[in-house]
C-alpha positions in Angstrom: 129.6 74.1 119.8 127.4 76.8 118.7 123.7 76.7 118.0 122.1 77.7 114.3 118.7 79.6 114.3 116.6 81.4 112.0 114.6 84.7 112.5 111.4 85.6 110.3 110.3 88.8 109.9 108.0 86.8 107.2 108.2 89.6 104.8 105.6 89.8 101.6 108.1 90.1 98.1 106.3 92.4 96.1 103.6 91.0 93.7 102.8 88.2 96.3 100.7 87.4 98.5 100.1 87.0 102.5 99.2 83.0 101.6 102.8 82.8 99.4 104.6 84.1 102.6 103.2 82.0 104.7 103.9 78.9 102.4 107.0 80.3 102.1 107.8 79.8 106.1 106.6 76.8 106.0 108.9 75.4 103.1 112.0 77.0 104.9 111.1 76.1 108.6 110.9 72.2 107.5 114.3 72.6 105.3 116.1 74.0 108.4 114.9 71.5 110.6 116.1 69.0 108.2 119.7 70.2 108.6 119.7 70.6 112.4 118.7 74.0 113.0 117.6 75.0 116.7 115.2 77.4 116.4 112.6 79.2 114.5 111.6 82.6 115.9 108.5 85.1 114.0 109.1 89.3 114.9 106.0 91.2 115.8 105.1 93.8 113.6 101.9 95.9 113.0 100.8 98.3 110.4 103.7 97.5 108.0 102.6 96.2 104.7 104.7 94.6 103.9 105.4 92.1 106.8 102.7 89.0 107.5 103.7 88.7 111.4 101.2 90.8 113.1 99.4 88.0 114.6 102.5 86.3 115.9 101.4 83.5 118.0 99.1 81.9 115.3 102.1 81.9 112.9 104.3 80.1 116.0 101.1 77.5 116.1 101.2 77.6 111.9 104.8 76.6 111.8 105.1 74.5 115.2 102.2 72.2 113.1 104.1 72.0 110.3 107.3 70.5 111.7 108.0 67.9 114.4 111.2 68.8 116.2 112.1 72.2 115.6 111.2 74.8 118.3 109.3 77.9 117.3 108.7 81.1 119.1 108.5 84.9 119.2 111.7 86.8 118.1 109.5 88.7 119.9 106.8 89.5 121.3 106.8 93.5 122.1 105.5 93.0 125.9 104.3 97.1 126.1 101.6 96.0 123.3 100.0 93.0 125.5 98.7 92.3 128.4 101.0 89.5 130.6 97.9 87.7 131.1 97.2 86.9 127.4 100.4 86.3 126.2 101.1 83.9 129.2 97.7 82.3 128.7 98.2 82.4 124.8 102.2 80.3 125.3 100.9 78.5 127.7 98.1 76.8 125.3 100.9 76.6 122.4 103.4 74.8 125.1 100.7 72.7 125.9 100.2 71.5 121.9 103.4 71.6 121.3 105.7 70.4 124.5 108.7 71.4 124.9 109.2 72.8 121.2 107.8 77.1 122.4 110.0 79.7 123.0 108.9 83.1 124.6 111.4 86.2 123.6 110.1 88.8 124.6 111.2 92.7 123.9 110.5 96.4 125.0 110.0 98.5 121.5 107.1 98.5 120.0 107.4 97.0 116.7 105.2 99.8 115.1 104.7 103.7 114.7 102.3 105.9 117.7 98.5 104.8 116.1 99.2 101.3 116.0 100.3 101.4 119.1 97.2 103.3 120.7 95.1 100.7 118.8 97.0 97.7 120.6 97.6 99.0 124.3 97.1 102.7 124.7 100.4 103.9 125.8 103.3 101.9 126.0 105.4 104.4 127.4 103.6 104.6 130.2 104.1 100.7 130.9 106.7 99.0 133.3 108.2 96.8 131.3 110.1 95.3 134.3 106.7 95.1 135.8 105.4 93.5 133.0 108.0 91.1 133.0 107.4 89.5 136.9 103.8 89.3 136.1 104.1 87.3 133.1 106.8 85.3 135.0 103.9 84.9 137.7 101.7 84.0 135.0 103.6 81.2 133.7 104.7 79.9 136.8 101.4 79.9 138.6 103.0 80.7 141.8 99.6 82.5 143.3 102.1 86.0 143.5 98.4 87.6 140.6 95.2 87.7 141.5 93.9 86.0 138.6 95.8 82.8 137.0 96.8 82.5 133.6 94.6 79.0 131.9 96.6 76.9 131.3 99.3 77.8 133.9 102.3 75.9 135.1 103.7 75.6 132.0 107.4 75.4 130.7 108.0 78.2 128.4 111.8 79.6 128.2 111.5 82.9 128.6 114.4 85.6 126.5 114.8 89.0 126.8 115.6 90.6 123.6 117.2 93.8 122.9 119.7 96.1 121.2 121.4 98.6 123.9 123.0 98.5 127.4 119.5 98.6 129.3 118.2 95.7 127.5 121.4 93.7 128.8 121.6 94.8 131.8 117.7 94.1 132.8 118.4 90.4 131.7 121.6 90.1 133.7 119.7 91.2 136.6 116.5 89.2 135.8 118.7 86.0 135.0 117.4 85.4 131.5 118.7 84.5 128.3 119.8 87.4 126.1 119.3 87.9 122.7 120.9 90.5 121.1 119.4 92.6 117.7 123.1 92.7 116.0 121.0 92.1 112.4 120.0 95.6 112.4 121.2 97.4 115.5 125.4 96.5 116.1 126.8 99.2 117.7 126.2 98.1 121.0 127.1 94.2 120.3 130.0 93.7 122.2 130.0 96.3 125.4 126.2 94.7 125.4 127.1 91.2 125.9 129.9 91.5 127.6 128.0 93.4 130.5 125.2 90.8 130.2 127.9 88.0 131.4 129.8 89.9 134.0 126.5 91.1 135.7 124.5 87.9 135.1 122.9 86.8 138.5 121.3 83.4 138.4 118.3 82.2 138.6 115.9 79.4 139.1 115.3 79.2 135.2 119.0 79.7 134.3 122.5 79.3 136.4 124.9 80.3 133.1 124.3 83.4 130.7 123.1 82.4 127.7 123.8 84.8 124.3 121.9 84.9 121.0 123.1 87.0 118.5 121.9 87.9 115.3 123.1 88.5 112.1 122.4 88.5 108.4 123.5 86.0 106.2 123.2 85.4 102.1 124.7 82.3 101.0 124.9 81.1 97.4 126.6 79.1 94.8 128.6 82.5 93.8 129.2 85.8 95.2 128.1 87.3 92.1 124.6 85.3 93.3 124.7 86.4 96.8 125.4 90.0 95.6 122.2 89.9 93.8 119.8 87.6 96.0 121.3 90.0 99.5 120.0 93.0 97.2 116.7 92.6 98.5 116.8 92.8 102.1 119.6 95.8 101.6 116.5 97.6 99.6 114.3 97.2 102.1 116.3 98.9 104.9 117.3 101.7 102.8 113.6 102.0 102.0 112.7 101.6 106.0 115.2 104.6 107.0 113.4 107.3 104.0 110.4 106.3 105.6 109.2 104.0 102.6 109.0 100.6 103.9 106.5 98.3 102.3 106.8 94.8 100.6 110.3 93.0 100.0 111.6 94.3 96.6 112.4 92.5 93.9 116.9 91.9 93.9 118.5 94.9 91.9 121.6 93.9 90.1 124.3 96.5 91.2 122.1 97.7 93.9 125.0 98.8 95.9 126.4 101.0 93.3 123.7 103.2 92.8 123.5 104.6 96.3 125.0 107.6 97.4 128.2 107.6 99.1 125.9 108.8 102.4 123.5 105.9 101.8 126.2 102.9 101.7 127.7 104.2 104.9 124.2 104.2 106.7 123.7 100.7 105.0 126.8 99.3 105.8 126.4 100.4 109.6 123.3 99.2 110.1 124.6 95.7 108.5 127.5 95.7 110.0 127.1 91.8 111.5 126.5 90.2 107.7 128.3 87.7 105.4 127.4 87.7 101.7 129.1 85.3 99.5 130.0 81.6 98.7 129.9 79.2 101.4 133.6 79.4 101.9 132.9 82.9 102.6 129.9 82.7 105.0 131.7 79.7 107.1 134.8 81.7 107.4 133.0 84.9 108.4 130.6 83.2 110.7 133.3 81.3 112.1 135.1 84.4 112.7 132.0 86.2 114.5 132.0 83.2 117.1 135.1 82.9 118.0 135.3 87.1 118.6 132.0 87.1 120.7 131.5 83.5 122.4 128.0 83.3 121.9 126.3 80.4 122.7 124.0 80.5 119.4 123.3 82.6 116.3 120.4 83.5 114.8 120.2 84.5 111.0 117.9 86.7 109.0 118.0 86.5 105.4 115.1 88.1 103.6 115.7 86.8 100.0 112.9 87.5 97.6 113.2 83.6 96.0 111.8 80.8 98.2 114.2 78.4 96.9 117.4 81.2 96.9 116.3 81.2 100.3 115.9 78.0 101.5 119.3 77.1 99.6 121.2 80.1 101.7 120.2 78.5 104.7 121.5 74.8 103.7 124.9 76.2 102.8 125.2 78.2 105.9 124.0 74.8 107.7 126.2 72.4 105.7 129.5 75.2 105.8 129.7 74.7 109.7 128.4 71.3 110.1 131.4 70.5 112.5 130.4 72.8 115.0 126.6 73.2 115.2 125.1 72.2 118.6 
């Protein structure tokens, strides 16, 4: 049995607004619960207009509020930004409103160009992330190992490393976390990643099995003429990311695909490499496909559809297409 999950990067579709995307989260974090998804994780990002997650832990409380069973957490939180202290003092207060439903992923870039990043932290290349990592481990434990605690401490918060390369797998075998890989945007690495991550896992006293997340993108509809057209968005928006153009979620372009350059699709279609755009026959049978080749325990799906409702309906299909297998 594999695990369903969805990943937020709650982007703003041009001519809305921050309060529409945030509705918007809302409306698709109850209709995934509704059809047994596990988890609902919000990226970090800062100084990109056109993405609403900057403040990441009040979206978690936001969306934890508005359902009842669902867990919610941080797809992730970019550690170098933050001090260990506040976030493990900030997860700690959500696990304590919300028991048993937080999540903590937690991941090394930055989530934003060199200002931003002086604004947050100063330098985060000059951070340890592995440091970083004990101490909020510390933190949350409360095991006396800091000199200060973290209020509330003690708390049960599941802690994931996130990542996209051979480090990022490696660090969690050693650390004996749960690993979830970036396969939406960054691929190449998938397989050699996880693979390593499992044959190098060490156990630990939050986890005696590795555990795999991986995420892809997914645009389900009624037709695949429809999931063409509603998957043009998000295909937009990474084009305009890599020509340094990123801003809200465009409108869907009918045809989108055939008006790049020959260049353009390759870098597109590498960079998407782990998506399935079609009918619901053709999601299940691709999705099916993707867990049998990598065994992981759980996927998580982006889908950044500029309609509310194509969105919400992409994720029942996926949902209701591999009903027989979700955990």
């Amino acid at each position: 049995m594999t695990a369903l999950s969805v990943l937020d990067l709650m982007m703003i579709g041009e001519g809305k607004t921050f309060t529409d995307t945030l509705d918007d989260a809302v409306a698709l974090a109850r209709q995934v619960e509704a059809h047994g998804y596990k988890r609902y994780w919000v990226a970090e990002h800062h100084d990109l207009p056109g993405i609403a997650s900057s403040a990441t832990t009040l979206l978690i409380q936001h969306l934890a509020a508005a359902t009842r069973t669902l867990r919610v957490g941080s797809g992730g939180i970019m550690l170098p930004n933050h001090s260990p202290l506040m976030v493990a003092e900030q997860f700690g207060t959500l696990a304590t409103l919300f028991p048993g439903r937080i999540d903590l992923g937690i991941g090394r870039a930055p989530g934003s160009a060199g200002a931003a990043i002086r604004a947050l932290r100063g330098d985060a290349s000059e951070r340890d992330f592995t440091q970083d990592i004990q101490h909020l481990q510390d933190y949350l434990a409360d095991n006396g190992h800091q000199p200060v605690r973290a209020i509330p401490g003690a708390h049960d918060v599941p802690l994931w490393l996130l990542g996209s390369s051979m480090a990022s797998a490696d660090l969690a075998a050693k650390l004996g976390l749960p690993y979830a890989f970036a396969s939406h945007f960054a691929p190449r690495f998938l397989m050699d990643a996880i693979t390593h991550y499992r044959t190098s896992f060490r156990p630990s006293a939050t986890l005696e099995q590795p555990y795999v997340i991986a995420g892809v993108n997914v645009f389900a509809a009624p037709s695949r003429a429809e999931a063409d057209y509603i998957a043009s968005s998000h295909r937009q928006w990474v084009c305009n990311l890599y020509t340094g153009k990123a801003g809200p979620l465009p409108r869907p372009s009918e045809g989108f695909m055939d008006k790049l350059t020959n260049s353009d699709r390759h870098t597109l279609n590498q960079a998407m490499l782990c998506t399935a755009t079609g009918d619901q026959d053709d999601v299940s049978s691709w999705l099916r496909q993707f867990i049998t080749t990598t065994q992981v325990d759980e996927v998580i799906i982006d889908a950044r559809i500029y309609d509310a409702k194509a969105r919400c309906r992409s994720y029942q299909l996926i949902a209701e297409s591999l009903a027989d297998v979700m955990a």
